[in-house]
N, CA, C and O of each residue as an XYZ file, in Angstrom:
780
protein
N      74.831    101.136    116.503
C      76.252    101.155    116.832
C      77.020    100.342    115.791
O      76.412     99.407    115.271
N      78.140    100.556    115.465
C      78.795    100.239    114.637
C      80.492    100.138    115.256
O      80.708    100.786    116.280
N      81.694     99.325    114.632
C      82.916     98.935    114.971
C      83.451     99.683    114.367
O      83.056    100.093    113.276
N      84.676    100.105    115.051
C      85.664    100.658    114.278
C      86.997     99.583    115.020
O      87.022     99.337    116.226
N      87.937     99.096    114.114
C      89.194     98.321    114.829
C      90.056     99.302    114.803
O      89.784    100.275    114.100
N      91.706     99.269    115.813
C      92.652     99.207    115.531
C      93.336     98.203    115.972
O      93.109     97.494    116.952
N      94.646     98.141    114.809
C      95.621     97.055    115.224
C      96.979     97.225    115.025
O      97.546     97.442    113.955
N      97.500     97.104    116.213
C      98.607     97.325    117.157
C      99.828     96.441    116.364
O      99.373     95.345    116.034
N     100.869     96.567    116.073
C     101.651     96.153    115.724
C     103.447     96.508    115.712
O     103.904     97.649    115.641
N     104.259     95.260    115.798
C     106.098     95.895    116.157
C     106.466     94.874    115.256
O     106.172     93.695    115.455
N     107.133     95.296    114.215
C     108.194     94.444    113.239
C     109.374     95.071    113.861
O     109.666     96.003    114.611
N     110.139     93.704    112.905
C     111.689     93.835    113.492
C     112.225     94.680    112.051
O     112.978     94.046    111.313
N     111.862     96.023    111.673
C     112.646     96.672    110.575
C     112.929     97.443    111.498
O     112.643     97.377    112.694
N     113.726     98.475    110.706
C     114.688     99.544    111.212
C     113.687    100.617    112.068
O     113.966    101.052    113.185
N     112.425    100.957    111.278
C     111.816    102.057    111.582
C     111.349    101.595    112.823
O     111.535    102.219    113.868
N     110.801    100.617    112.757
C     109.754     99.654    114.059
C     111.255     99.966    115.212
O     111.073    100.758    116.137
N     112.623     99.314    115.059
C     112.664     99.362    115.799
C     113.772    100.907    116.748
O     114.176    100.947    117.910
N     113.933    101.969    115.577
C     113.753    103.495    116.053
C     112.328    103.772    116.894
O     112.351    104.245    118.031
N     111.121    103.431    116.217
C     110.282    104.288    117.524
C     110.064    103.297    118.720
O     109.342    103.583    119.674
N     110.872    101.881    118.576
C     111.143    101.368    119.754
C     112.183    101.992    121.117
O     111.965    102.199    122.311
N     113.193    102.123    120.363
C     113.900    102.670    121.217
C     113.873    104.334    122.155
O     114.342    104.849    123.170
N     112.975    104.656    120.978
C     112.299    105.847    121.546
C     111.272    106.000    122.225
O     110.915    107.177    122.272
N     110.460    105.087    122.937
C     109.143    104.910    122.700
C     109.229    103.640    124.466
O     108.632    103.708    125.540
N     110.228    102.694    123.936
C     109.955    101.245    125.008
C     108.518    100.667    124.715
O     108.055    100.058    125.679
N     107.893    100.708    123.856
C     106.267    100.564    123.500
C     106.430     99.113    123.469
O     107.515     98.555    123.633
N     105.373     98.544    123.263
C     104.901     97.489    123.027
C     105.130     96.955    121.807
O     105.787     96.006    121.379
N     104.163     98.111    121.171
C     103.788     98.035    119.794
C     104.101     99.345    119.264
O     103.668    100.260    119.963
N     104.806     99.732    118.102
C     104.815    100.771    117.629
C     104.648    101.050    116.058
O     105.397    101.581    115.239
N     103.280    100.444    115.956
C     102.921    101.107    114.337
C     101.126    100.602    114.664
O     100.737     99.504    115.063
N     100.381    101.705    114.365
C      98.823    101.686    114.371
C      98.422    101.574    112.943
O      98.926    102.062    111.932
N      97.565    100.938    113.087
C      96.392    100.850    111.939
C      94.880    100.759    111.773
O      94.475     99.638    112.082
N      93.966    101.557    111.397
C      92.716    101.575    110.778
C      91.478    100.782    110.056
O      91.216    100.649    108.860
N      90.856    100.336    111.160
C      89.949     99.693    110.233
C      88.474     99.769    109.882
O      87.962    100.524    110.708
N      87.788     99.436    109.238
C      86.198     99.500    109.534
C      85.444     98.594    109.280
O      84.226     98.759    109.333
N      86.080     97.276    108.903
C      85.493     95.929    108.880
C      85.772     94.687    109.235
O      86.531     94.091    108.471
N      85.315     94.009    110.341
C      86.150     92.815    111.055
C      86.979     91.389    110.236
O      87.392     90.318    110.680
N      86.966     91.964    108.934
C      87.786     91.076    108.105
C      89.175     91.460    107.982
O      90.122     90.721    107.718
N      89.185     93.012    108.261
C      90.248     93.653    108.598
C      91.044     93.533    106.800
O      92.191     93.088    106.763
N      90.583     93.811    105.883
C      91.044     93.397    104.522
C      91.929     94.692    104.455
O      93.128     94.720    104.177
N      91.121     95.761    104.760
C      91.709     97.313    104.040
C      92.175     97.830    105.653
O      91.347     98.301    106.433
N      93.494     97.674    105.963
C      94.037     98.691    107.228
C      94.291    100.202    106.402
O      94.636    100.391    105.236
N      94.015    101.059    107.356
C      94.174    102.452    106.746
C      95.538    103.390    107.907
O      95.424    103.863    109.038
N      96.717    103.324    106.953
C      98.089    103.774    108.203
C      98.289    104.732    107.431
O      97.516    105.139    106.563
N      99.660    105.271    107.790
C     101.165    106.231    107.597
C     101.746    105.474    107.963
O     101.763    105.175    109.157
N     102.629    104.726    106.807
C     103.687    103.923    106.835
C     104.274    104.363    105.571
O     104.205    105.392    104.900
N     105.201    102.633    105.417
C     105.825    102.494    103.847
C     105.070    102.245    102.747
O     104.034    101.580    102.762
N     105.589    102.796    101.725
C     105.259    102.292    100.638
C     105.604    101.361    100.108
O     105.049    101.239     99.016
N     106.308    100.565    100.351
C     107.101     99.337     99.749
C     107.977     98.541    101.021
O     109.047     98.852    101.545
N     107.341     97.746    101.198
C     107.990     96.247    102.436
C     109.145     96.522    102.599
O     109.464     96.505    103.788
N     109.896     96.761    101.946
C     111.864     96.905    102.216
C     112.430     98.077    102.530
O     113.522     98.428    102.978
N     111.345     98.653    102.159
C     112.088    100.189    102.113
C     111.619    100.862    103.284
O     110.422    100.828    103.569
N     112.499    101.503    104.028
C     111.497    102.431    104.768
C     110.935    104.003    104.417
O     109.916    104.590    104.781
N     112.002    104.386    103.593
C     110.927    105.730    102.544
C     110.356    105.141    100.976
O     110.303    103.914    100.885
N     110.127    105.579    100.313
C     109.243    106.600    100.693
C     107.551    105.836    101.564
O     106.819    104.868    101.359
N     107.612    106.928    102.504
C     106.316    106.638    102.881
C     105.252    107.432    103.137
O     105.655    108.445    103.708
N     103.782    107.447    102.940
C     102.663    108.089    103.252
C     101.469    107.009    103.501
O     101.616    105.859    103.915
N     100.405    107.575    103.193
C      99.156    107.194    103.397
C      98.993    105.750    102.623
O      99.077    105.728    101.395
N      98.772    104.606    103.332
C      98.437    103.275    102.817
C      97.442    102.599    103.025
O      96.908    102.790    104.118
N      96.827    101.600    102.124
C      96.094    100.878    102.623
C      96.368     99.658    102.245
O      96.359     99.088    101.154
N      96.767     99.149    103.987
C      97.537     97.583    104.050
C      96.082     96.658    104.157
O      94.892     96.955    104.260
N      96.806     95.454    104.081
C      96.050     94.939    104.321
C      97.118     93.105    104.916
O      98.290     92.762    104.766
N      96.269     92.630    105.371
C      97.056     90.931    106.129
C      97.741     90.310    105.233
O      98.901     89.899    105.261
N      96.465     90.246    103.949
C      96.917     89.326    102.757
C      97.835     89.719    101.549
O      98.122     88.903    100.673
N      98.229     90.869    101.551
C      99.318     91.452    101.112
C     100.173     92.026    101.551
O     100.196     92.254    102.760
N     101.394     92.551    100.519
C     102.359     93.755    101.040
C     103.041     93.545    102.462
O     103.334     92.449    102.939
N     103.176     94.384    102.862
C     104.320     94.271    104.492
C     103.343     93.581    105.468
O     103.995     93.301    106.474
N     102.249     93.245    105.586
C     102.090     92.075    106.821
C     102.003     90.748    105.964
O     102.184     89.761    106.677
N     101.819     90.506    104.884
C     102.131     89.198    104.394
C     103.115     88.498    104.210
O     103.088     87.267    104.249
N     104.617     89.532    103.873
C     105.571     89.177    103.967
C     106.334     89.037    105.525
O     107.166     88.193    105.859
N     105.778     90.118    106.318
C     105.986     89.782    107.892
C     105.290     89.215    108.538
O     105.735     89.142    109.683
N     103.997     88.548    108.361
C     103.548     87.821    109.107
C     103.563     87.090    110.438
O     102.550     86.717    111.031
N     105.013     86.896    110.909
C     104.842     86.720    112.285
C     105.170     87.496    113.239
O     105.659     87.104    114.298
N     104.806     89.284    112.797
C     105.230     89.894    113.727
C     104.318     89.919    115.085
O     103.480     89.018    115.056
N     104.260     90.846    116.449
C     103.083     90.458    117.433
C     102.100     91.777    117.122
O     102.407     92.894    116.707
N     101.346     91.451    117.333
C     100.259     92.388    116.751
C      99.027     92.229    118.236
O      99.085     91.364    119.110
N      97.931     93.422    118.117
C      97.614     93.377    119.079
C      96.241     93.954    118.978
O      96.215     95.087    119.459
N      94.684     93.405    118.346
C      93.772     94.162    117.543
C      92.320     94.164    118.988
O      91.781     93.287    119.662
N      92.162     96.124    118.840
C      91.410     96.657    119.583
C      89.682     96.973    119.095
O      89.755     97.755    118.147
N      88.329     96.683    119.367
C      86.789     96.983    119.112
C      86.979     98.309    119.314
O      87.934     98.630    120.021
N      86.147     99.320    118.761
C      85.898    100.131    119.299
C      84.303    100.744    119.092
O      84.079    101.572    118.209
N      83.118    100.193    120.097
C      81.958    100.527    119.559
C      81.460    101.949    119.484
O      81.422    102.662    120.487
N      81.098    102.336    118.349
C      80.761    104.188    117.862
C      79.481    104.238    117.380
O      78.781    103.291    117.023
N      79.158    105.688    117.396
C      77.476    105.496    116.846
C      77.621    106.076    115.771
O      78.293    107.059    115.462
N      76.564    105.037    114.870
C      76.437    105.298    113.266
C      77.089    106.552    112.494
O      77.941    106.490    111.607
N      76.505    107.678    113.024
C      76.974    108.593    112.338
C      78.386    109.172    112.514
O      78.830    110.042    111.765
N      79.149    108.583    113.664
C      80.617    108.901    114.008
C      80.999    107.932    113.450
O      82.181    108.046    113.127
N      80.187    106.244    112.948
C      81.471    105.345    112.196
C      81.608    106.011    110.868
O      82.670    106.022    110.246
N      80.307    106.664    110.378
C      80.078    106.725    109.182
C      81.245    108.293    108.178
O      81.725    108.488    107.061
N      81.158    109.037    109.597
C      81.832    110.133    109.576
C      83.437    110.086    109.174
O      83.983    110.838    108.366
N      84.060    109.025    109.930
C      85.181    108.754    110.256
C      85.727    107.725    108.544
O      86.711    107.727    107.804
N      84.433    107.004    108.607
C      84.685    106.474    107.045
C      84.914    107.205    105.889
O      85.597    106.814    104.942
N      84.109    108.691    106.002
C      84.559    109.830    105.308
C      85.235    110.353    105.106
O      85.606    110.703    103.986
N      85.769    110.675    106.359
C      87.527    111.250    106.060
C      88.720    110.488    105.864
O      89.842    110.960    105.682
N      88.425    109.340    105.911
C      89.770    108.307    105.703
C      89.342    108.113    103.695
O      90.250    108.217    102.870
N      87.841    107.832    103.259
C      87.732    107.807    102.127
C      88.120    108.972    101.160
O      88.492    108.740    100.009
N      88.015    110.268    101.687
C      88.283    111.383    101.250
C      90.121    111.302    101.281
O      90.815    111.666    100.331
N      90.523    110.889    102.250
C      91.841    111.425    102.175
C      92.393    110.013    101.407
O      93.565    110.279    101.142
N      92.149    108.848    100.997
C      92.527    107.844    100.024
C      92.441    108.292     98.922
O      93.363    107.945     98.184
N      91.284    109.299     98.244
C      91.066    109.808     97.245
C      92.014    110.647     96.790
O      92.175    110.786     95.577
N      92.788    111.335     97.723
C      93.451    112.159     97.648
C      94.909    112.157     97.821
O      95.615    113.150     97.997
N      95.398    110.552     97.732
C      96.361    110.259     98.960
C      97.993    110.784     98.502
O      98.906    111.068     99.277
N      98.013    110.802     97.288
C      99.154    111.518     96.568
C      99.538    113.055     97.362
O     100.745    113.252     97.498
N      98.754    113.965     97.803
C      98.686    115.025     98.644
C      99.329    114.246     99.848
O     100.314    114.302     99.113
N      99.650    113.728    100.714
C      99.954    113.449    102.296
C     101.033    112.519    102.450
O     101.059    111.416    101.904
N     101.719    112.874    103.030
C     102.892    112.520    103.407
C     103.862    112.044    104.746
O     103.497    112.608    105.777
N     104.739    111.344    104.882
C     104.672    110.475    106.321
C     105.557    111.739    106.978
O     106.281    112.563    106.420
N     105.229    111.571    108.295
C     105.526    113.324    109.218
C     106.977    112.566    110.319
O     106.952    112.218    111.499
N     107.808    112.547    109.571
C     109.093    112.139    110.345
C     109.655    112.792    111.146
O     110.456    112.232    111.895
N     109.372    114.454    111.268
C     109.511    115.033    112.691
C     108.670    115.381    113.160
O     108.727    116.388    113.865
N     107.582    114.727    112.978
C     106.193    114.430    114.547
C     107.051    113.762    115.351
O     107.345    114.099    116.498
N     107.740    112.163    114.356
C     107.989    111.102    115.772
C     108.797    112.430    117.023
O     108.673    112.743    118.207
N     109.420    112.750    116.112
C     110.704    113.620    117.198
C     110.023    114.670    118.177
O     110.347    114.922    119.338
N     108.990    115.223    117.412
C     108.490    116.174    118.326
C     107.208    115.401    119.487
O     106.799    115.822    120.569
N     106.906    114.371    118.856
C     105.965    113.631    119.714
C     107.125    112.791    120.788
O     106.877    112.834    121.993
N     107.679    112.459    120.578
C     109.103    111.752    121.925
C     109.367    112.617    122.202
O     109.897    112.348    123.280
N     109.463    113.853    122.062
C     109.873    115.907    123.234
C     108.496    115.946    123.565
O     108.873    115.353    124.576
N     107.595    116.030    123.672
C     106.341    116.086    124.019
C     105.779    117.673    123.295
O     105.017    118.498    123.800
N     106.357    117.701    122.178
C     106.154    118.975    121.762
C     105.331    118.887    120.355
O     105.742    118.400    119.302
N     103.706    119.651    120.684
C     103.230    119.575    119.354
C     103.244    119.964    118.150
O     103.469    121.174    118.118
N     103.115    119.537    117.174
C     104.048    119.761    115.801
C     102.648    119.403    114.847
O     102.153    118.281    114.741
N     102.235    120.445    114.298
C     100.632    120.008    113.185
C     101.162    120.447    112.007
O     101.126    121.598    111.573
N     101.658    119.477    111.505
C     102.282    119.441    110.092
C     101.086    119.412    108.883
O     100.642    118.290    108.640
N     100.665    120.268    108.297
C     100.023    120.492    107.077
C      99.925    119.031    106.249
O     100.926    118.857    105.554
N      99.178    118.206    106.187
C      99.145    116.914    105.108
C     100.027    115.761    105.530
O     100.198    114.782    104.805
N     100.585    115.901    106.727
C     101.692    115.315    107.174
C     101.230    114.357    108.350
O     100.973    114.903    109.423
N     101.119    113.195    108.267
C     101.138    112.094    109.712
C     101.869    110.849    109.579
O     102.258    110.209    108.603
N     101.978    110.620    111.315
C     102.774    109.516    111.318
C     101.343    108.885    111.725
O     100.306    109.548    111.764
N     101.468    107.070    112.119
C     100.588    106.417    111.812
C      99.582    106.958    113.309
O      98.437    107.258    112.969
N      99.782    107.073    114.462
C      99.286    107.145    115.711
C      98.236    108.587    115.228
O      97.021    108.398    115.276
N      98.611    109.607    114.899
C      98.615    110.918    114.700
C      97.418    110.332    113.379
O      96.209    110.101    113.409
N      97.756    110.305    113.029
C      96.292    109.962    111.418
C      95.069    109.488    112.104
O      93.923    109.933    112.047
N      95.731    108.138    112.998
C      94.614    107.816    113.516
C      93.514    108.527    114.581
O      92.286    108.459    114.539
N      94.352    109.215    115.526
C      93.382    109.974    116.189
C      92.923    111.272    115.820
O      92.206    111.967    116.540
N      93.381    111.619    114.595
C      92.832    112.929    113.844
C      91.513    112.551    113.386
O      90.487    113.230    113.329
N      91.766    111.115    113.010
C      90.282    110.435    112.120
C      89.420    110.411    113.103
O      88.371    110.990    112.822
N      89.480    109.872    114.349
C      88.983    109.482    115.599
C      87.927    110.652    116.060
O      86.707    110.521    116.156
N      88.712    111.840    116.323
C      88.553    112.571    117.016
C      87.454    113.179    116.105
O      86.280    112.958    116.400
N      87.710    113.815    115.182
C      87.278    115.035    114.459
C      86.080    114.157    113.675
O      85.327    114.814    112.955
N      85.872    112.782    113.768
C      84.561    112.673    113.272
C      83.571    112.404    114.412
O      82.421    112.251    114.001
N      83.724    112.308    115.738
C      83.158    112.461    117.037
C      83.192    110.749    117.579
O      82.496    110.297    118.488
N      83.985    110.137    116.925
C      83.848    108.524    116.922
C      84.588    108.248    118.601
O      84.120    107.374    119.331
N      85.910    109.224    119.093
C      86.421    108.931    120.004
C      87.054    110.282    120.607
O      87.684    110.838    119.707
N      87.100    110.871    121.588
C      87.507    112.274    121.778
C      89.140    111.760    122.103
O      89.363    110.702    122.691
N      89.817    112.332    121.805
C      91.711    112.307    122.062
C      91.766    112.932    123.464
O      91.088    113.917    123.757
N      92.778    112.187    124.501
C      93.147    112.996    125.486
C      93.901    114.101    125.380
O      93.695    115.028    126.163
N      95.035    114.209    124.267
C      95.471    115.041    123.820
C      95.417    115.037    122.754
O      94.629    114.490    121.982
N      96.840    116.080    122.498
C      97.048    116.071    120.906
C      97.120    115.367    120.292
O      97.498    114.295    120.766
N      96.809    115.425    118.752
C      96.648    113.980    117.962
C      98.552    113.713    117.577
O      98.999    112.571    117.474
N      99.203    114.624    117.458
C     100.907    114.589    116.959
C     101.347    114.279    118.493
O     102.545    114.451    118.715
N     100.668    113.912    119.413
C     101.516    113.691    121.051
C     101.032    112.486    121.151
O     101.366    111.929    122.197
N      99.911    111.453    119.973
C      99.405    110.555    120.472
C     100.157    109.274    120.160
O     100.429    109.173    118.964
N     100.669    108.013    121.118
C     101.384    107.364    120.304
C     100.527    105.834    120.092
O      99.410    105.841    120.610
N     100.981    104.366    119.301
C     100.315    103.761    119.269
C      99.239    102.808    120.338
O      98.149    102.240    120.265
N     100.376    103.066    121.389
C      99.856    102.241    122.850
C      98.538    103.172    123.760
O      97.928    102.755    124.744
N      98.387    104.324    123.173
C      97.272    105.180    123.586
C      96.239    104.512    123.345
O      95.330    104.301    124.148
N      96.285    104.246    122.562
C      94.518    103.968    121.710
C      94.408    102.493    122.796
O      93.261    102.045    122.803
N      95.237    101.835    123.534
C      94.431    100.351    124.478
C      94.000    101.130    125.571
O      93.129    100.779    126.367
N      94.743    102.397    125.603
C      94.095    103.341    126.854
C      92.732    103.561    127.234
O      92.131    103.309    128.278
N      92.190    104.364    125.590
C      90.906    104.850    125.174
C      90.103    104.267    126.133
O      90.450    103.219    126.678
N      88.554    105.107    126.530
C      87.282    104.426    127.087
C      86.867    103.517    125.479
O      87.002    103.736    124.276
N      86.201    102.217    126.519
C      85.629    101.511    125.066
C      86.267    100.679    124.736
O      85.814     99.696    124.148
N      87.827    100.886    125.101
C      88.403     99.739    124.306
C      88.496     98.168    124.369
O      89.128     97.732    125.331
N      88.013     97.337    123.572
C      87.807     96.049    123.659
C      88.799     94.991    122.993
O      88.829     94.651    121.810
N      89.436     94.647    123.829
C      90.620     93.724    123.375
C      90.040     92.358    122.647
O      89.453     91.498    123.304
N      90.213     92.270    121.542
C      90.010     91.146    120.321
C      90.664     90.218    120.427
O      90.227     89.068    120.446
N      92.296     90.669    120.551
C      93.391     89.535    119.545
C      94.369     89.936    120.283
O      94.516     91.136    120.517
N      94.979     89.246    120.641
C      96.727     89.825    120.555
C      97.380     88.016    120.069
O      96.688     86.997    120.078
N      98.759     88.103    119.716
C      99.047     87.356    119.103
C     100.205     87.571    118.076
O     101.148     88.344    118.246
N     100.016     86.842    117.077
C     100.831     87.236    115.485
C     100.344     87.685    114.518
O      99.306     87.023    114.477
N     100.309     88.402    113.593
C      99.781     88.627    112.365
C      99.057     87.420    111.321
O      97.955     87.363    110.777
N     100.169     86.568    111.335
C      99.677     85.472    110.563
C      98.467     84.505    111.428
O      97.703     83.730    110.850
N      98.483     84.701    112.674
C      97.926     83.492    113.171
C      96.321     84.700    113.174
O      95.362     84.318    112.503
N      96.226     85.781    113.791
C      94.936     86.376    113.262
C      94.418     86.849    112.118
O      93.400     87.539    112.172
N      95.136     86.505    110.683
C      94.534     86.049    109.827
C      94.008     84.672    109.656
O      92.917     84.483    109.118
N      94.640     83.848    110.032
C      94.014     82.391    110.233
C      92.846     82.338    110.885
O      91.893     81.650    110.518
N      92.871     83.273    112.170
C      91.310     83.210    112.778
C      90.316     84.103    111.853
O      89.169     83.665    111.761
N      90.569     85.107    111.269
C      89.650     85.999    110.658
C      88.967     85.172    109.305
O      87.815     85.139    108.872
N      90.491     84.398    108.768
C      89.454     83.342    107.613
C      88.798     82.212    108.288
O      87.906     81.703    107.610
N      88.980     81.737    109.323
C      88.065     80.594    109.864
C      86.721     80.822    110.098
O      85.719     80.179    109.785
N      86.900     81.985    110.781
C      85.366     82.656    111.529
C      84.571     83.191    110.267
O      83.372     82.916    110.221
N      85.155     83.961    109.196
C      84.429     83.689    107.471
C      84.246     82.700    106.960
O      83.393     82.802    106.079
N      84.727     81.530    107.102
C      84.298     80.309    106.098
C      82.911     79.887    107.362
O      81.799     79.513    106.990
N      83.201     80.010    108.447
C      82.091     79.295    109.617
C      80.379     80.681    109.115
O      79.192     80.366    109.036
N      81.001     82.059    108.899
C      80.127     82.708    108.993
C      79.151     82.345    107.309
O      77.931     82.275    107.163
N      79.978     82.218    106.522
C      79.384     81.516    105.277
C      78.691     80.141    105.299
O      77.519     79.893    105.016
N      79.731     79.243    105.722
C      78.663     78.515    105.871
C      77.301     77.949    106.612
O      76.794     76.835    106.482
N      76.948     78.838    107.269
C      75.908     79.201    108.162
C      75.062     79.678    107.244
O      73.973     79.104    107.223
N      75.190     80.394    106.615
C      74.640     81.924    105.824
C      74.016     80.414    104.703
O      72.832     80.117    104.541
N      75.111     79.763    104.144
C      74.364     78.786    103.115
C      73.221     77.994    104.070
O      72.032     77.850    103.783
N      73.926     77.506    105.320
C      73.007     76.809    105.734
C      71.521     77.064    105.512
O      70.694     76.433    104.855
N      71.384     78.538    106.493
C      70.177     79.257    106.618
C      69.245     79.409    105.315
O      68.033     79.266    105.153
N      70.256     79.742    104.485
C      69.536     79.665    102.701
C      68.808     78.381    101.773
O      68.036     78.431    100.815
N      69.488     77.092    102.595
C      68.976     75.900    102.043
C      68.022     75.139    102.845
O      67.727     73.979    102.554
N      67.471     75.838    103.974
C      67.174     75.860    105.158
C      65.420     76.260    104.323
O      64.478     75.484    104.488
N      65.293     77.445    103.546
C      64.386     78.117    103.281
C      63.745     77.305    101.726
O      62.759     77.766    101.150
């Protein structure tokens, strides 16, 4: 068995707070992960912290770019245990579509058709909720209750499986993620000088 994260997140920009008002969510922007350092998040967002276009396929991460500069937004990070060949699967198609990421583009009338409850499968096109459970689904890691363009970010605490990590701030669960690495290293030396 193997982890897959997501993590839940609401800034105070414009976009965050449109699919707020549409939405009443919690949290309204998902993100992708596959390693509990959480270095590489895999979304549909912005491309650039200030801006809200242009946007597509990113890979954020804590220590840079828009959560470094927002850092104290509330954030909210979910386990999700999968078997090997569904983490491994799911790592495939997110690696494949990074490779490719110039092709895909952020799907600004999903949000609209996903708030009508009306499904909308836009060719190369996702918003961040919608990427994620396309990845989810179609590598057998998590089956979708529905559609992946009807799915929004607060779904995924729904999911069977889901194991609540963190909730909190951005900045303050990077503080725990480097603590629990310097503790996991120095163990690791321990054990080595140990021998």
């Amino acid at each position: 068995m193997r982890s897959i994260y997501i993590l839940l997140t609401r800034s105070k920009t414009l976009a965050s707070r449109l699919v707020y008002l549409a939405t009443e969510a919690q949290y309204t922007h998902s993100s992708l992960a596959f390693e509990d350092d959480l270095n590489d998040l895999y979304s549909f967002g912005r491309k650039y912290p200030r801006l809200i276009l242009p946007a597509g396929l990113q890979v954020e991460s804590l220590r840079r770019g828009f959560f470094k500069t927002y850092n104290d937004i509330p954030c909210i990070l979910y386990e999700f245990r999968v078997e090997d060949a569904a983490y491994d699967a799911a790592r495939a198609i997110v690696n494949e579509m990074v490779s490719q990421a110039e092709r895909y583009s952020y799907n600004i009338f999903g949000l609209l058709s996903c708030k009508l409850g009306i499904v909308l499968d836009r060719r190369n096109k996702y918003f961040c909720s919608e990427f994620i459970a396309e990845v989810l689904d179609k590598s057998g890691a998590i089956k979708m209750p529905r559609a992946y363009s009807l799915m929004h970010p607060m779904d995924f605490t729904q999911l069977p499986g889901a194991i609540r990590l963190y909730e909190g701030n951005v900045g303050h669960l990077l503080e725990e993620i480097t603590a629990r690495m310097e503790q996991e290293q120095q163990c690791n030396e321990t054990a080595l000088a140990a021998f």
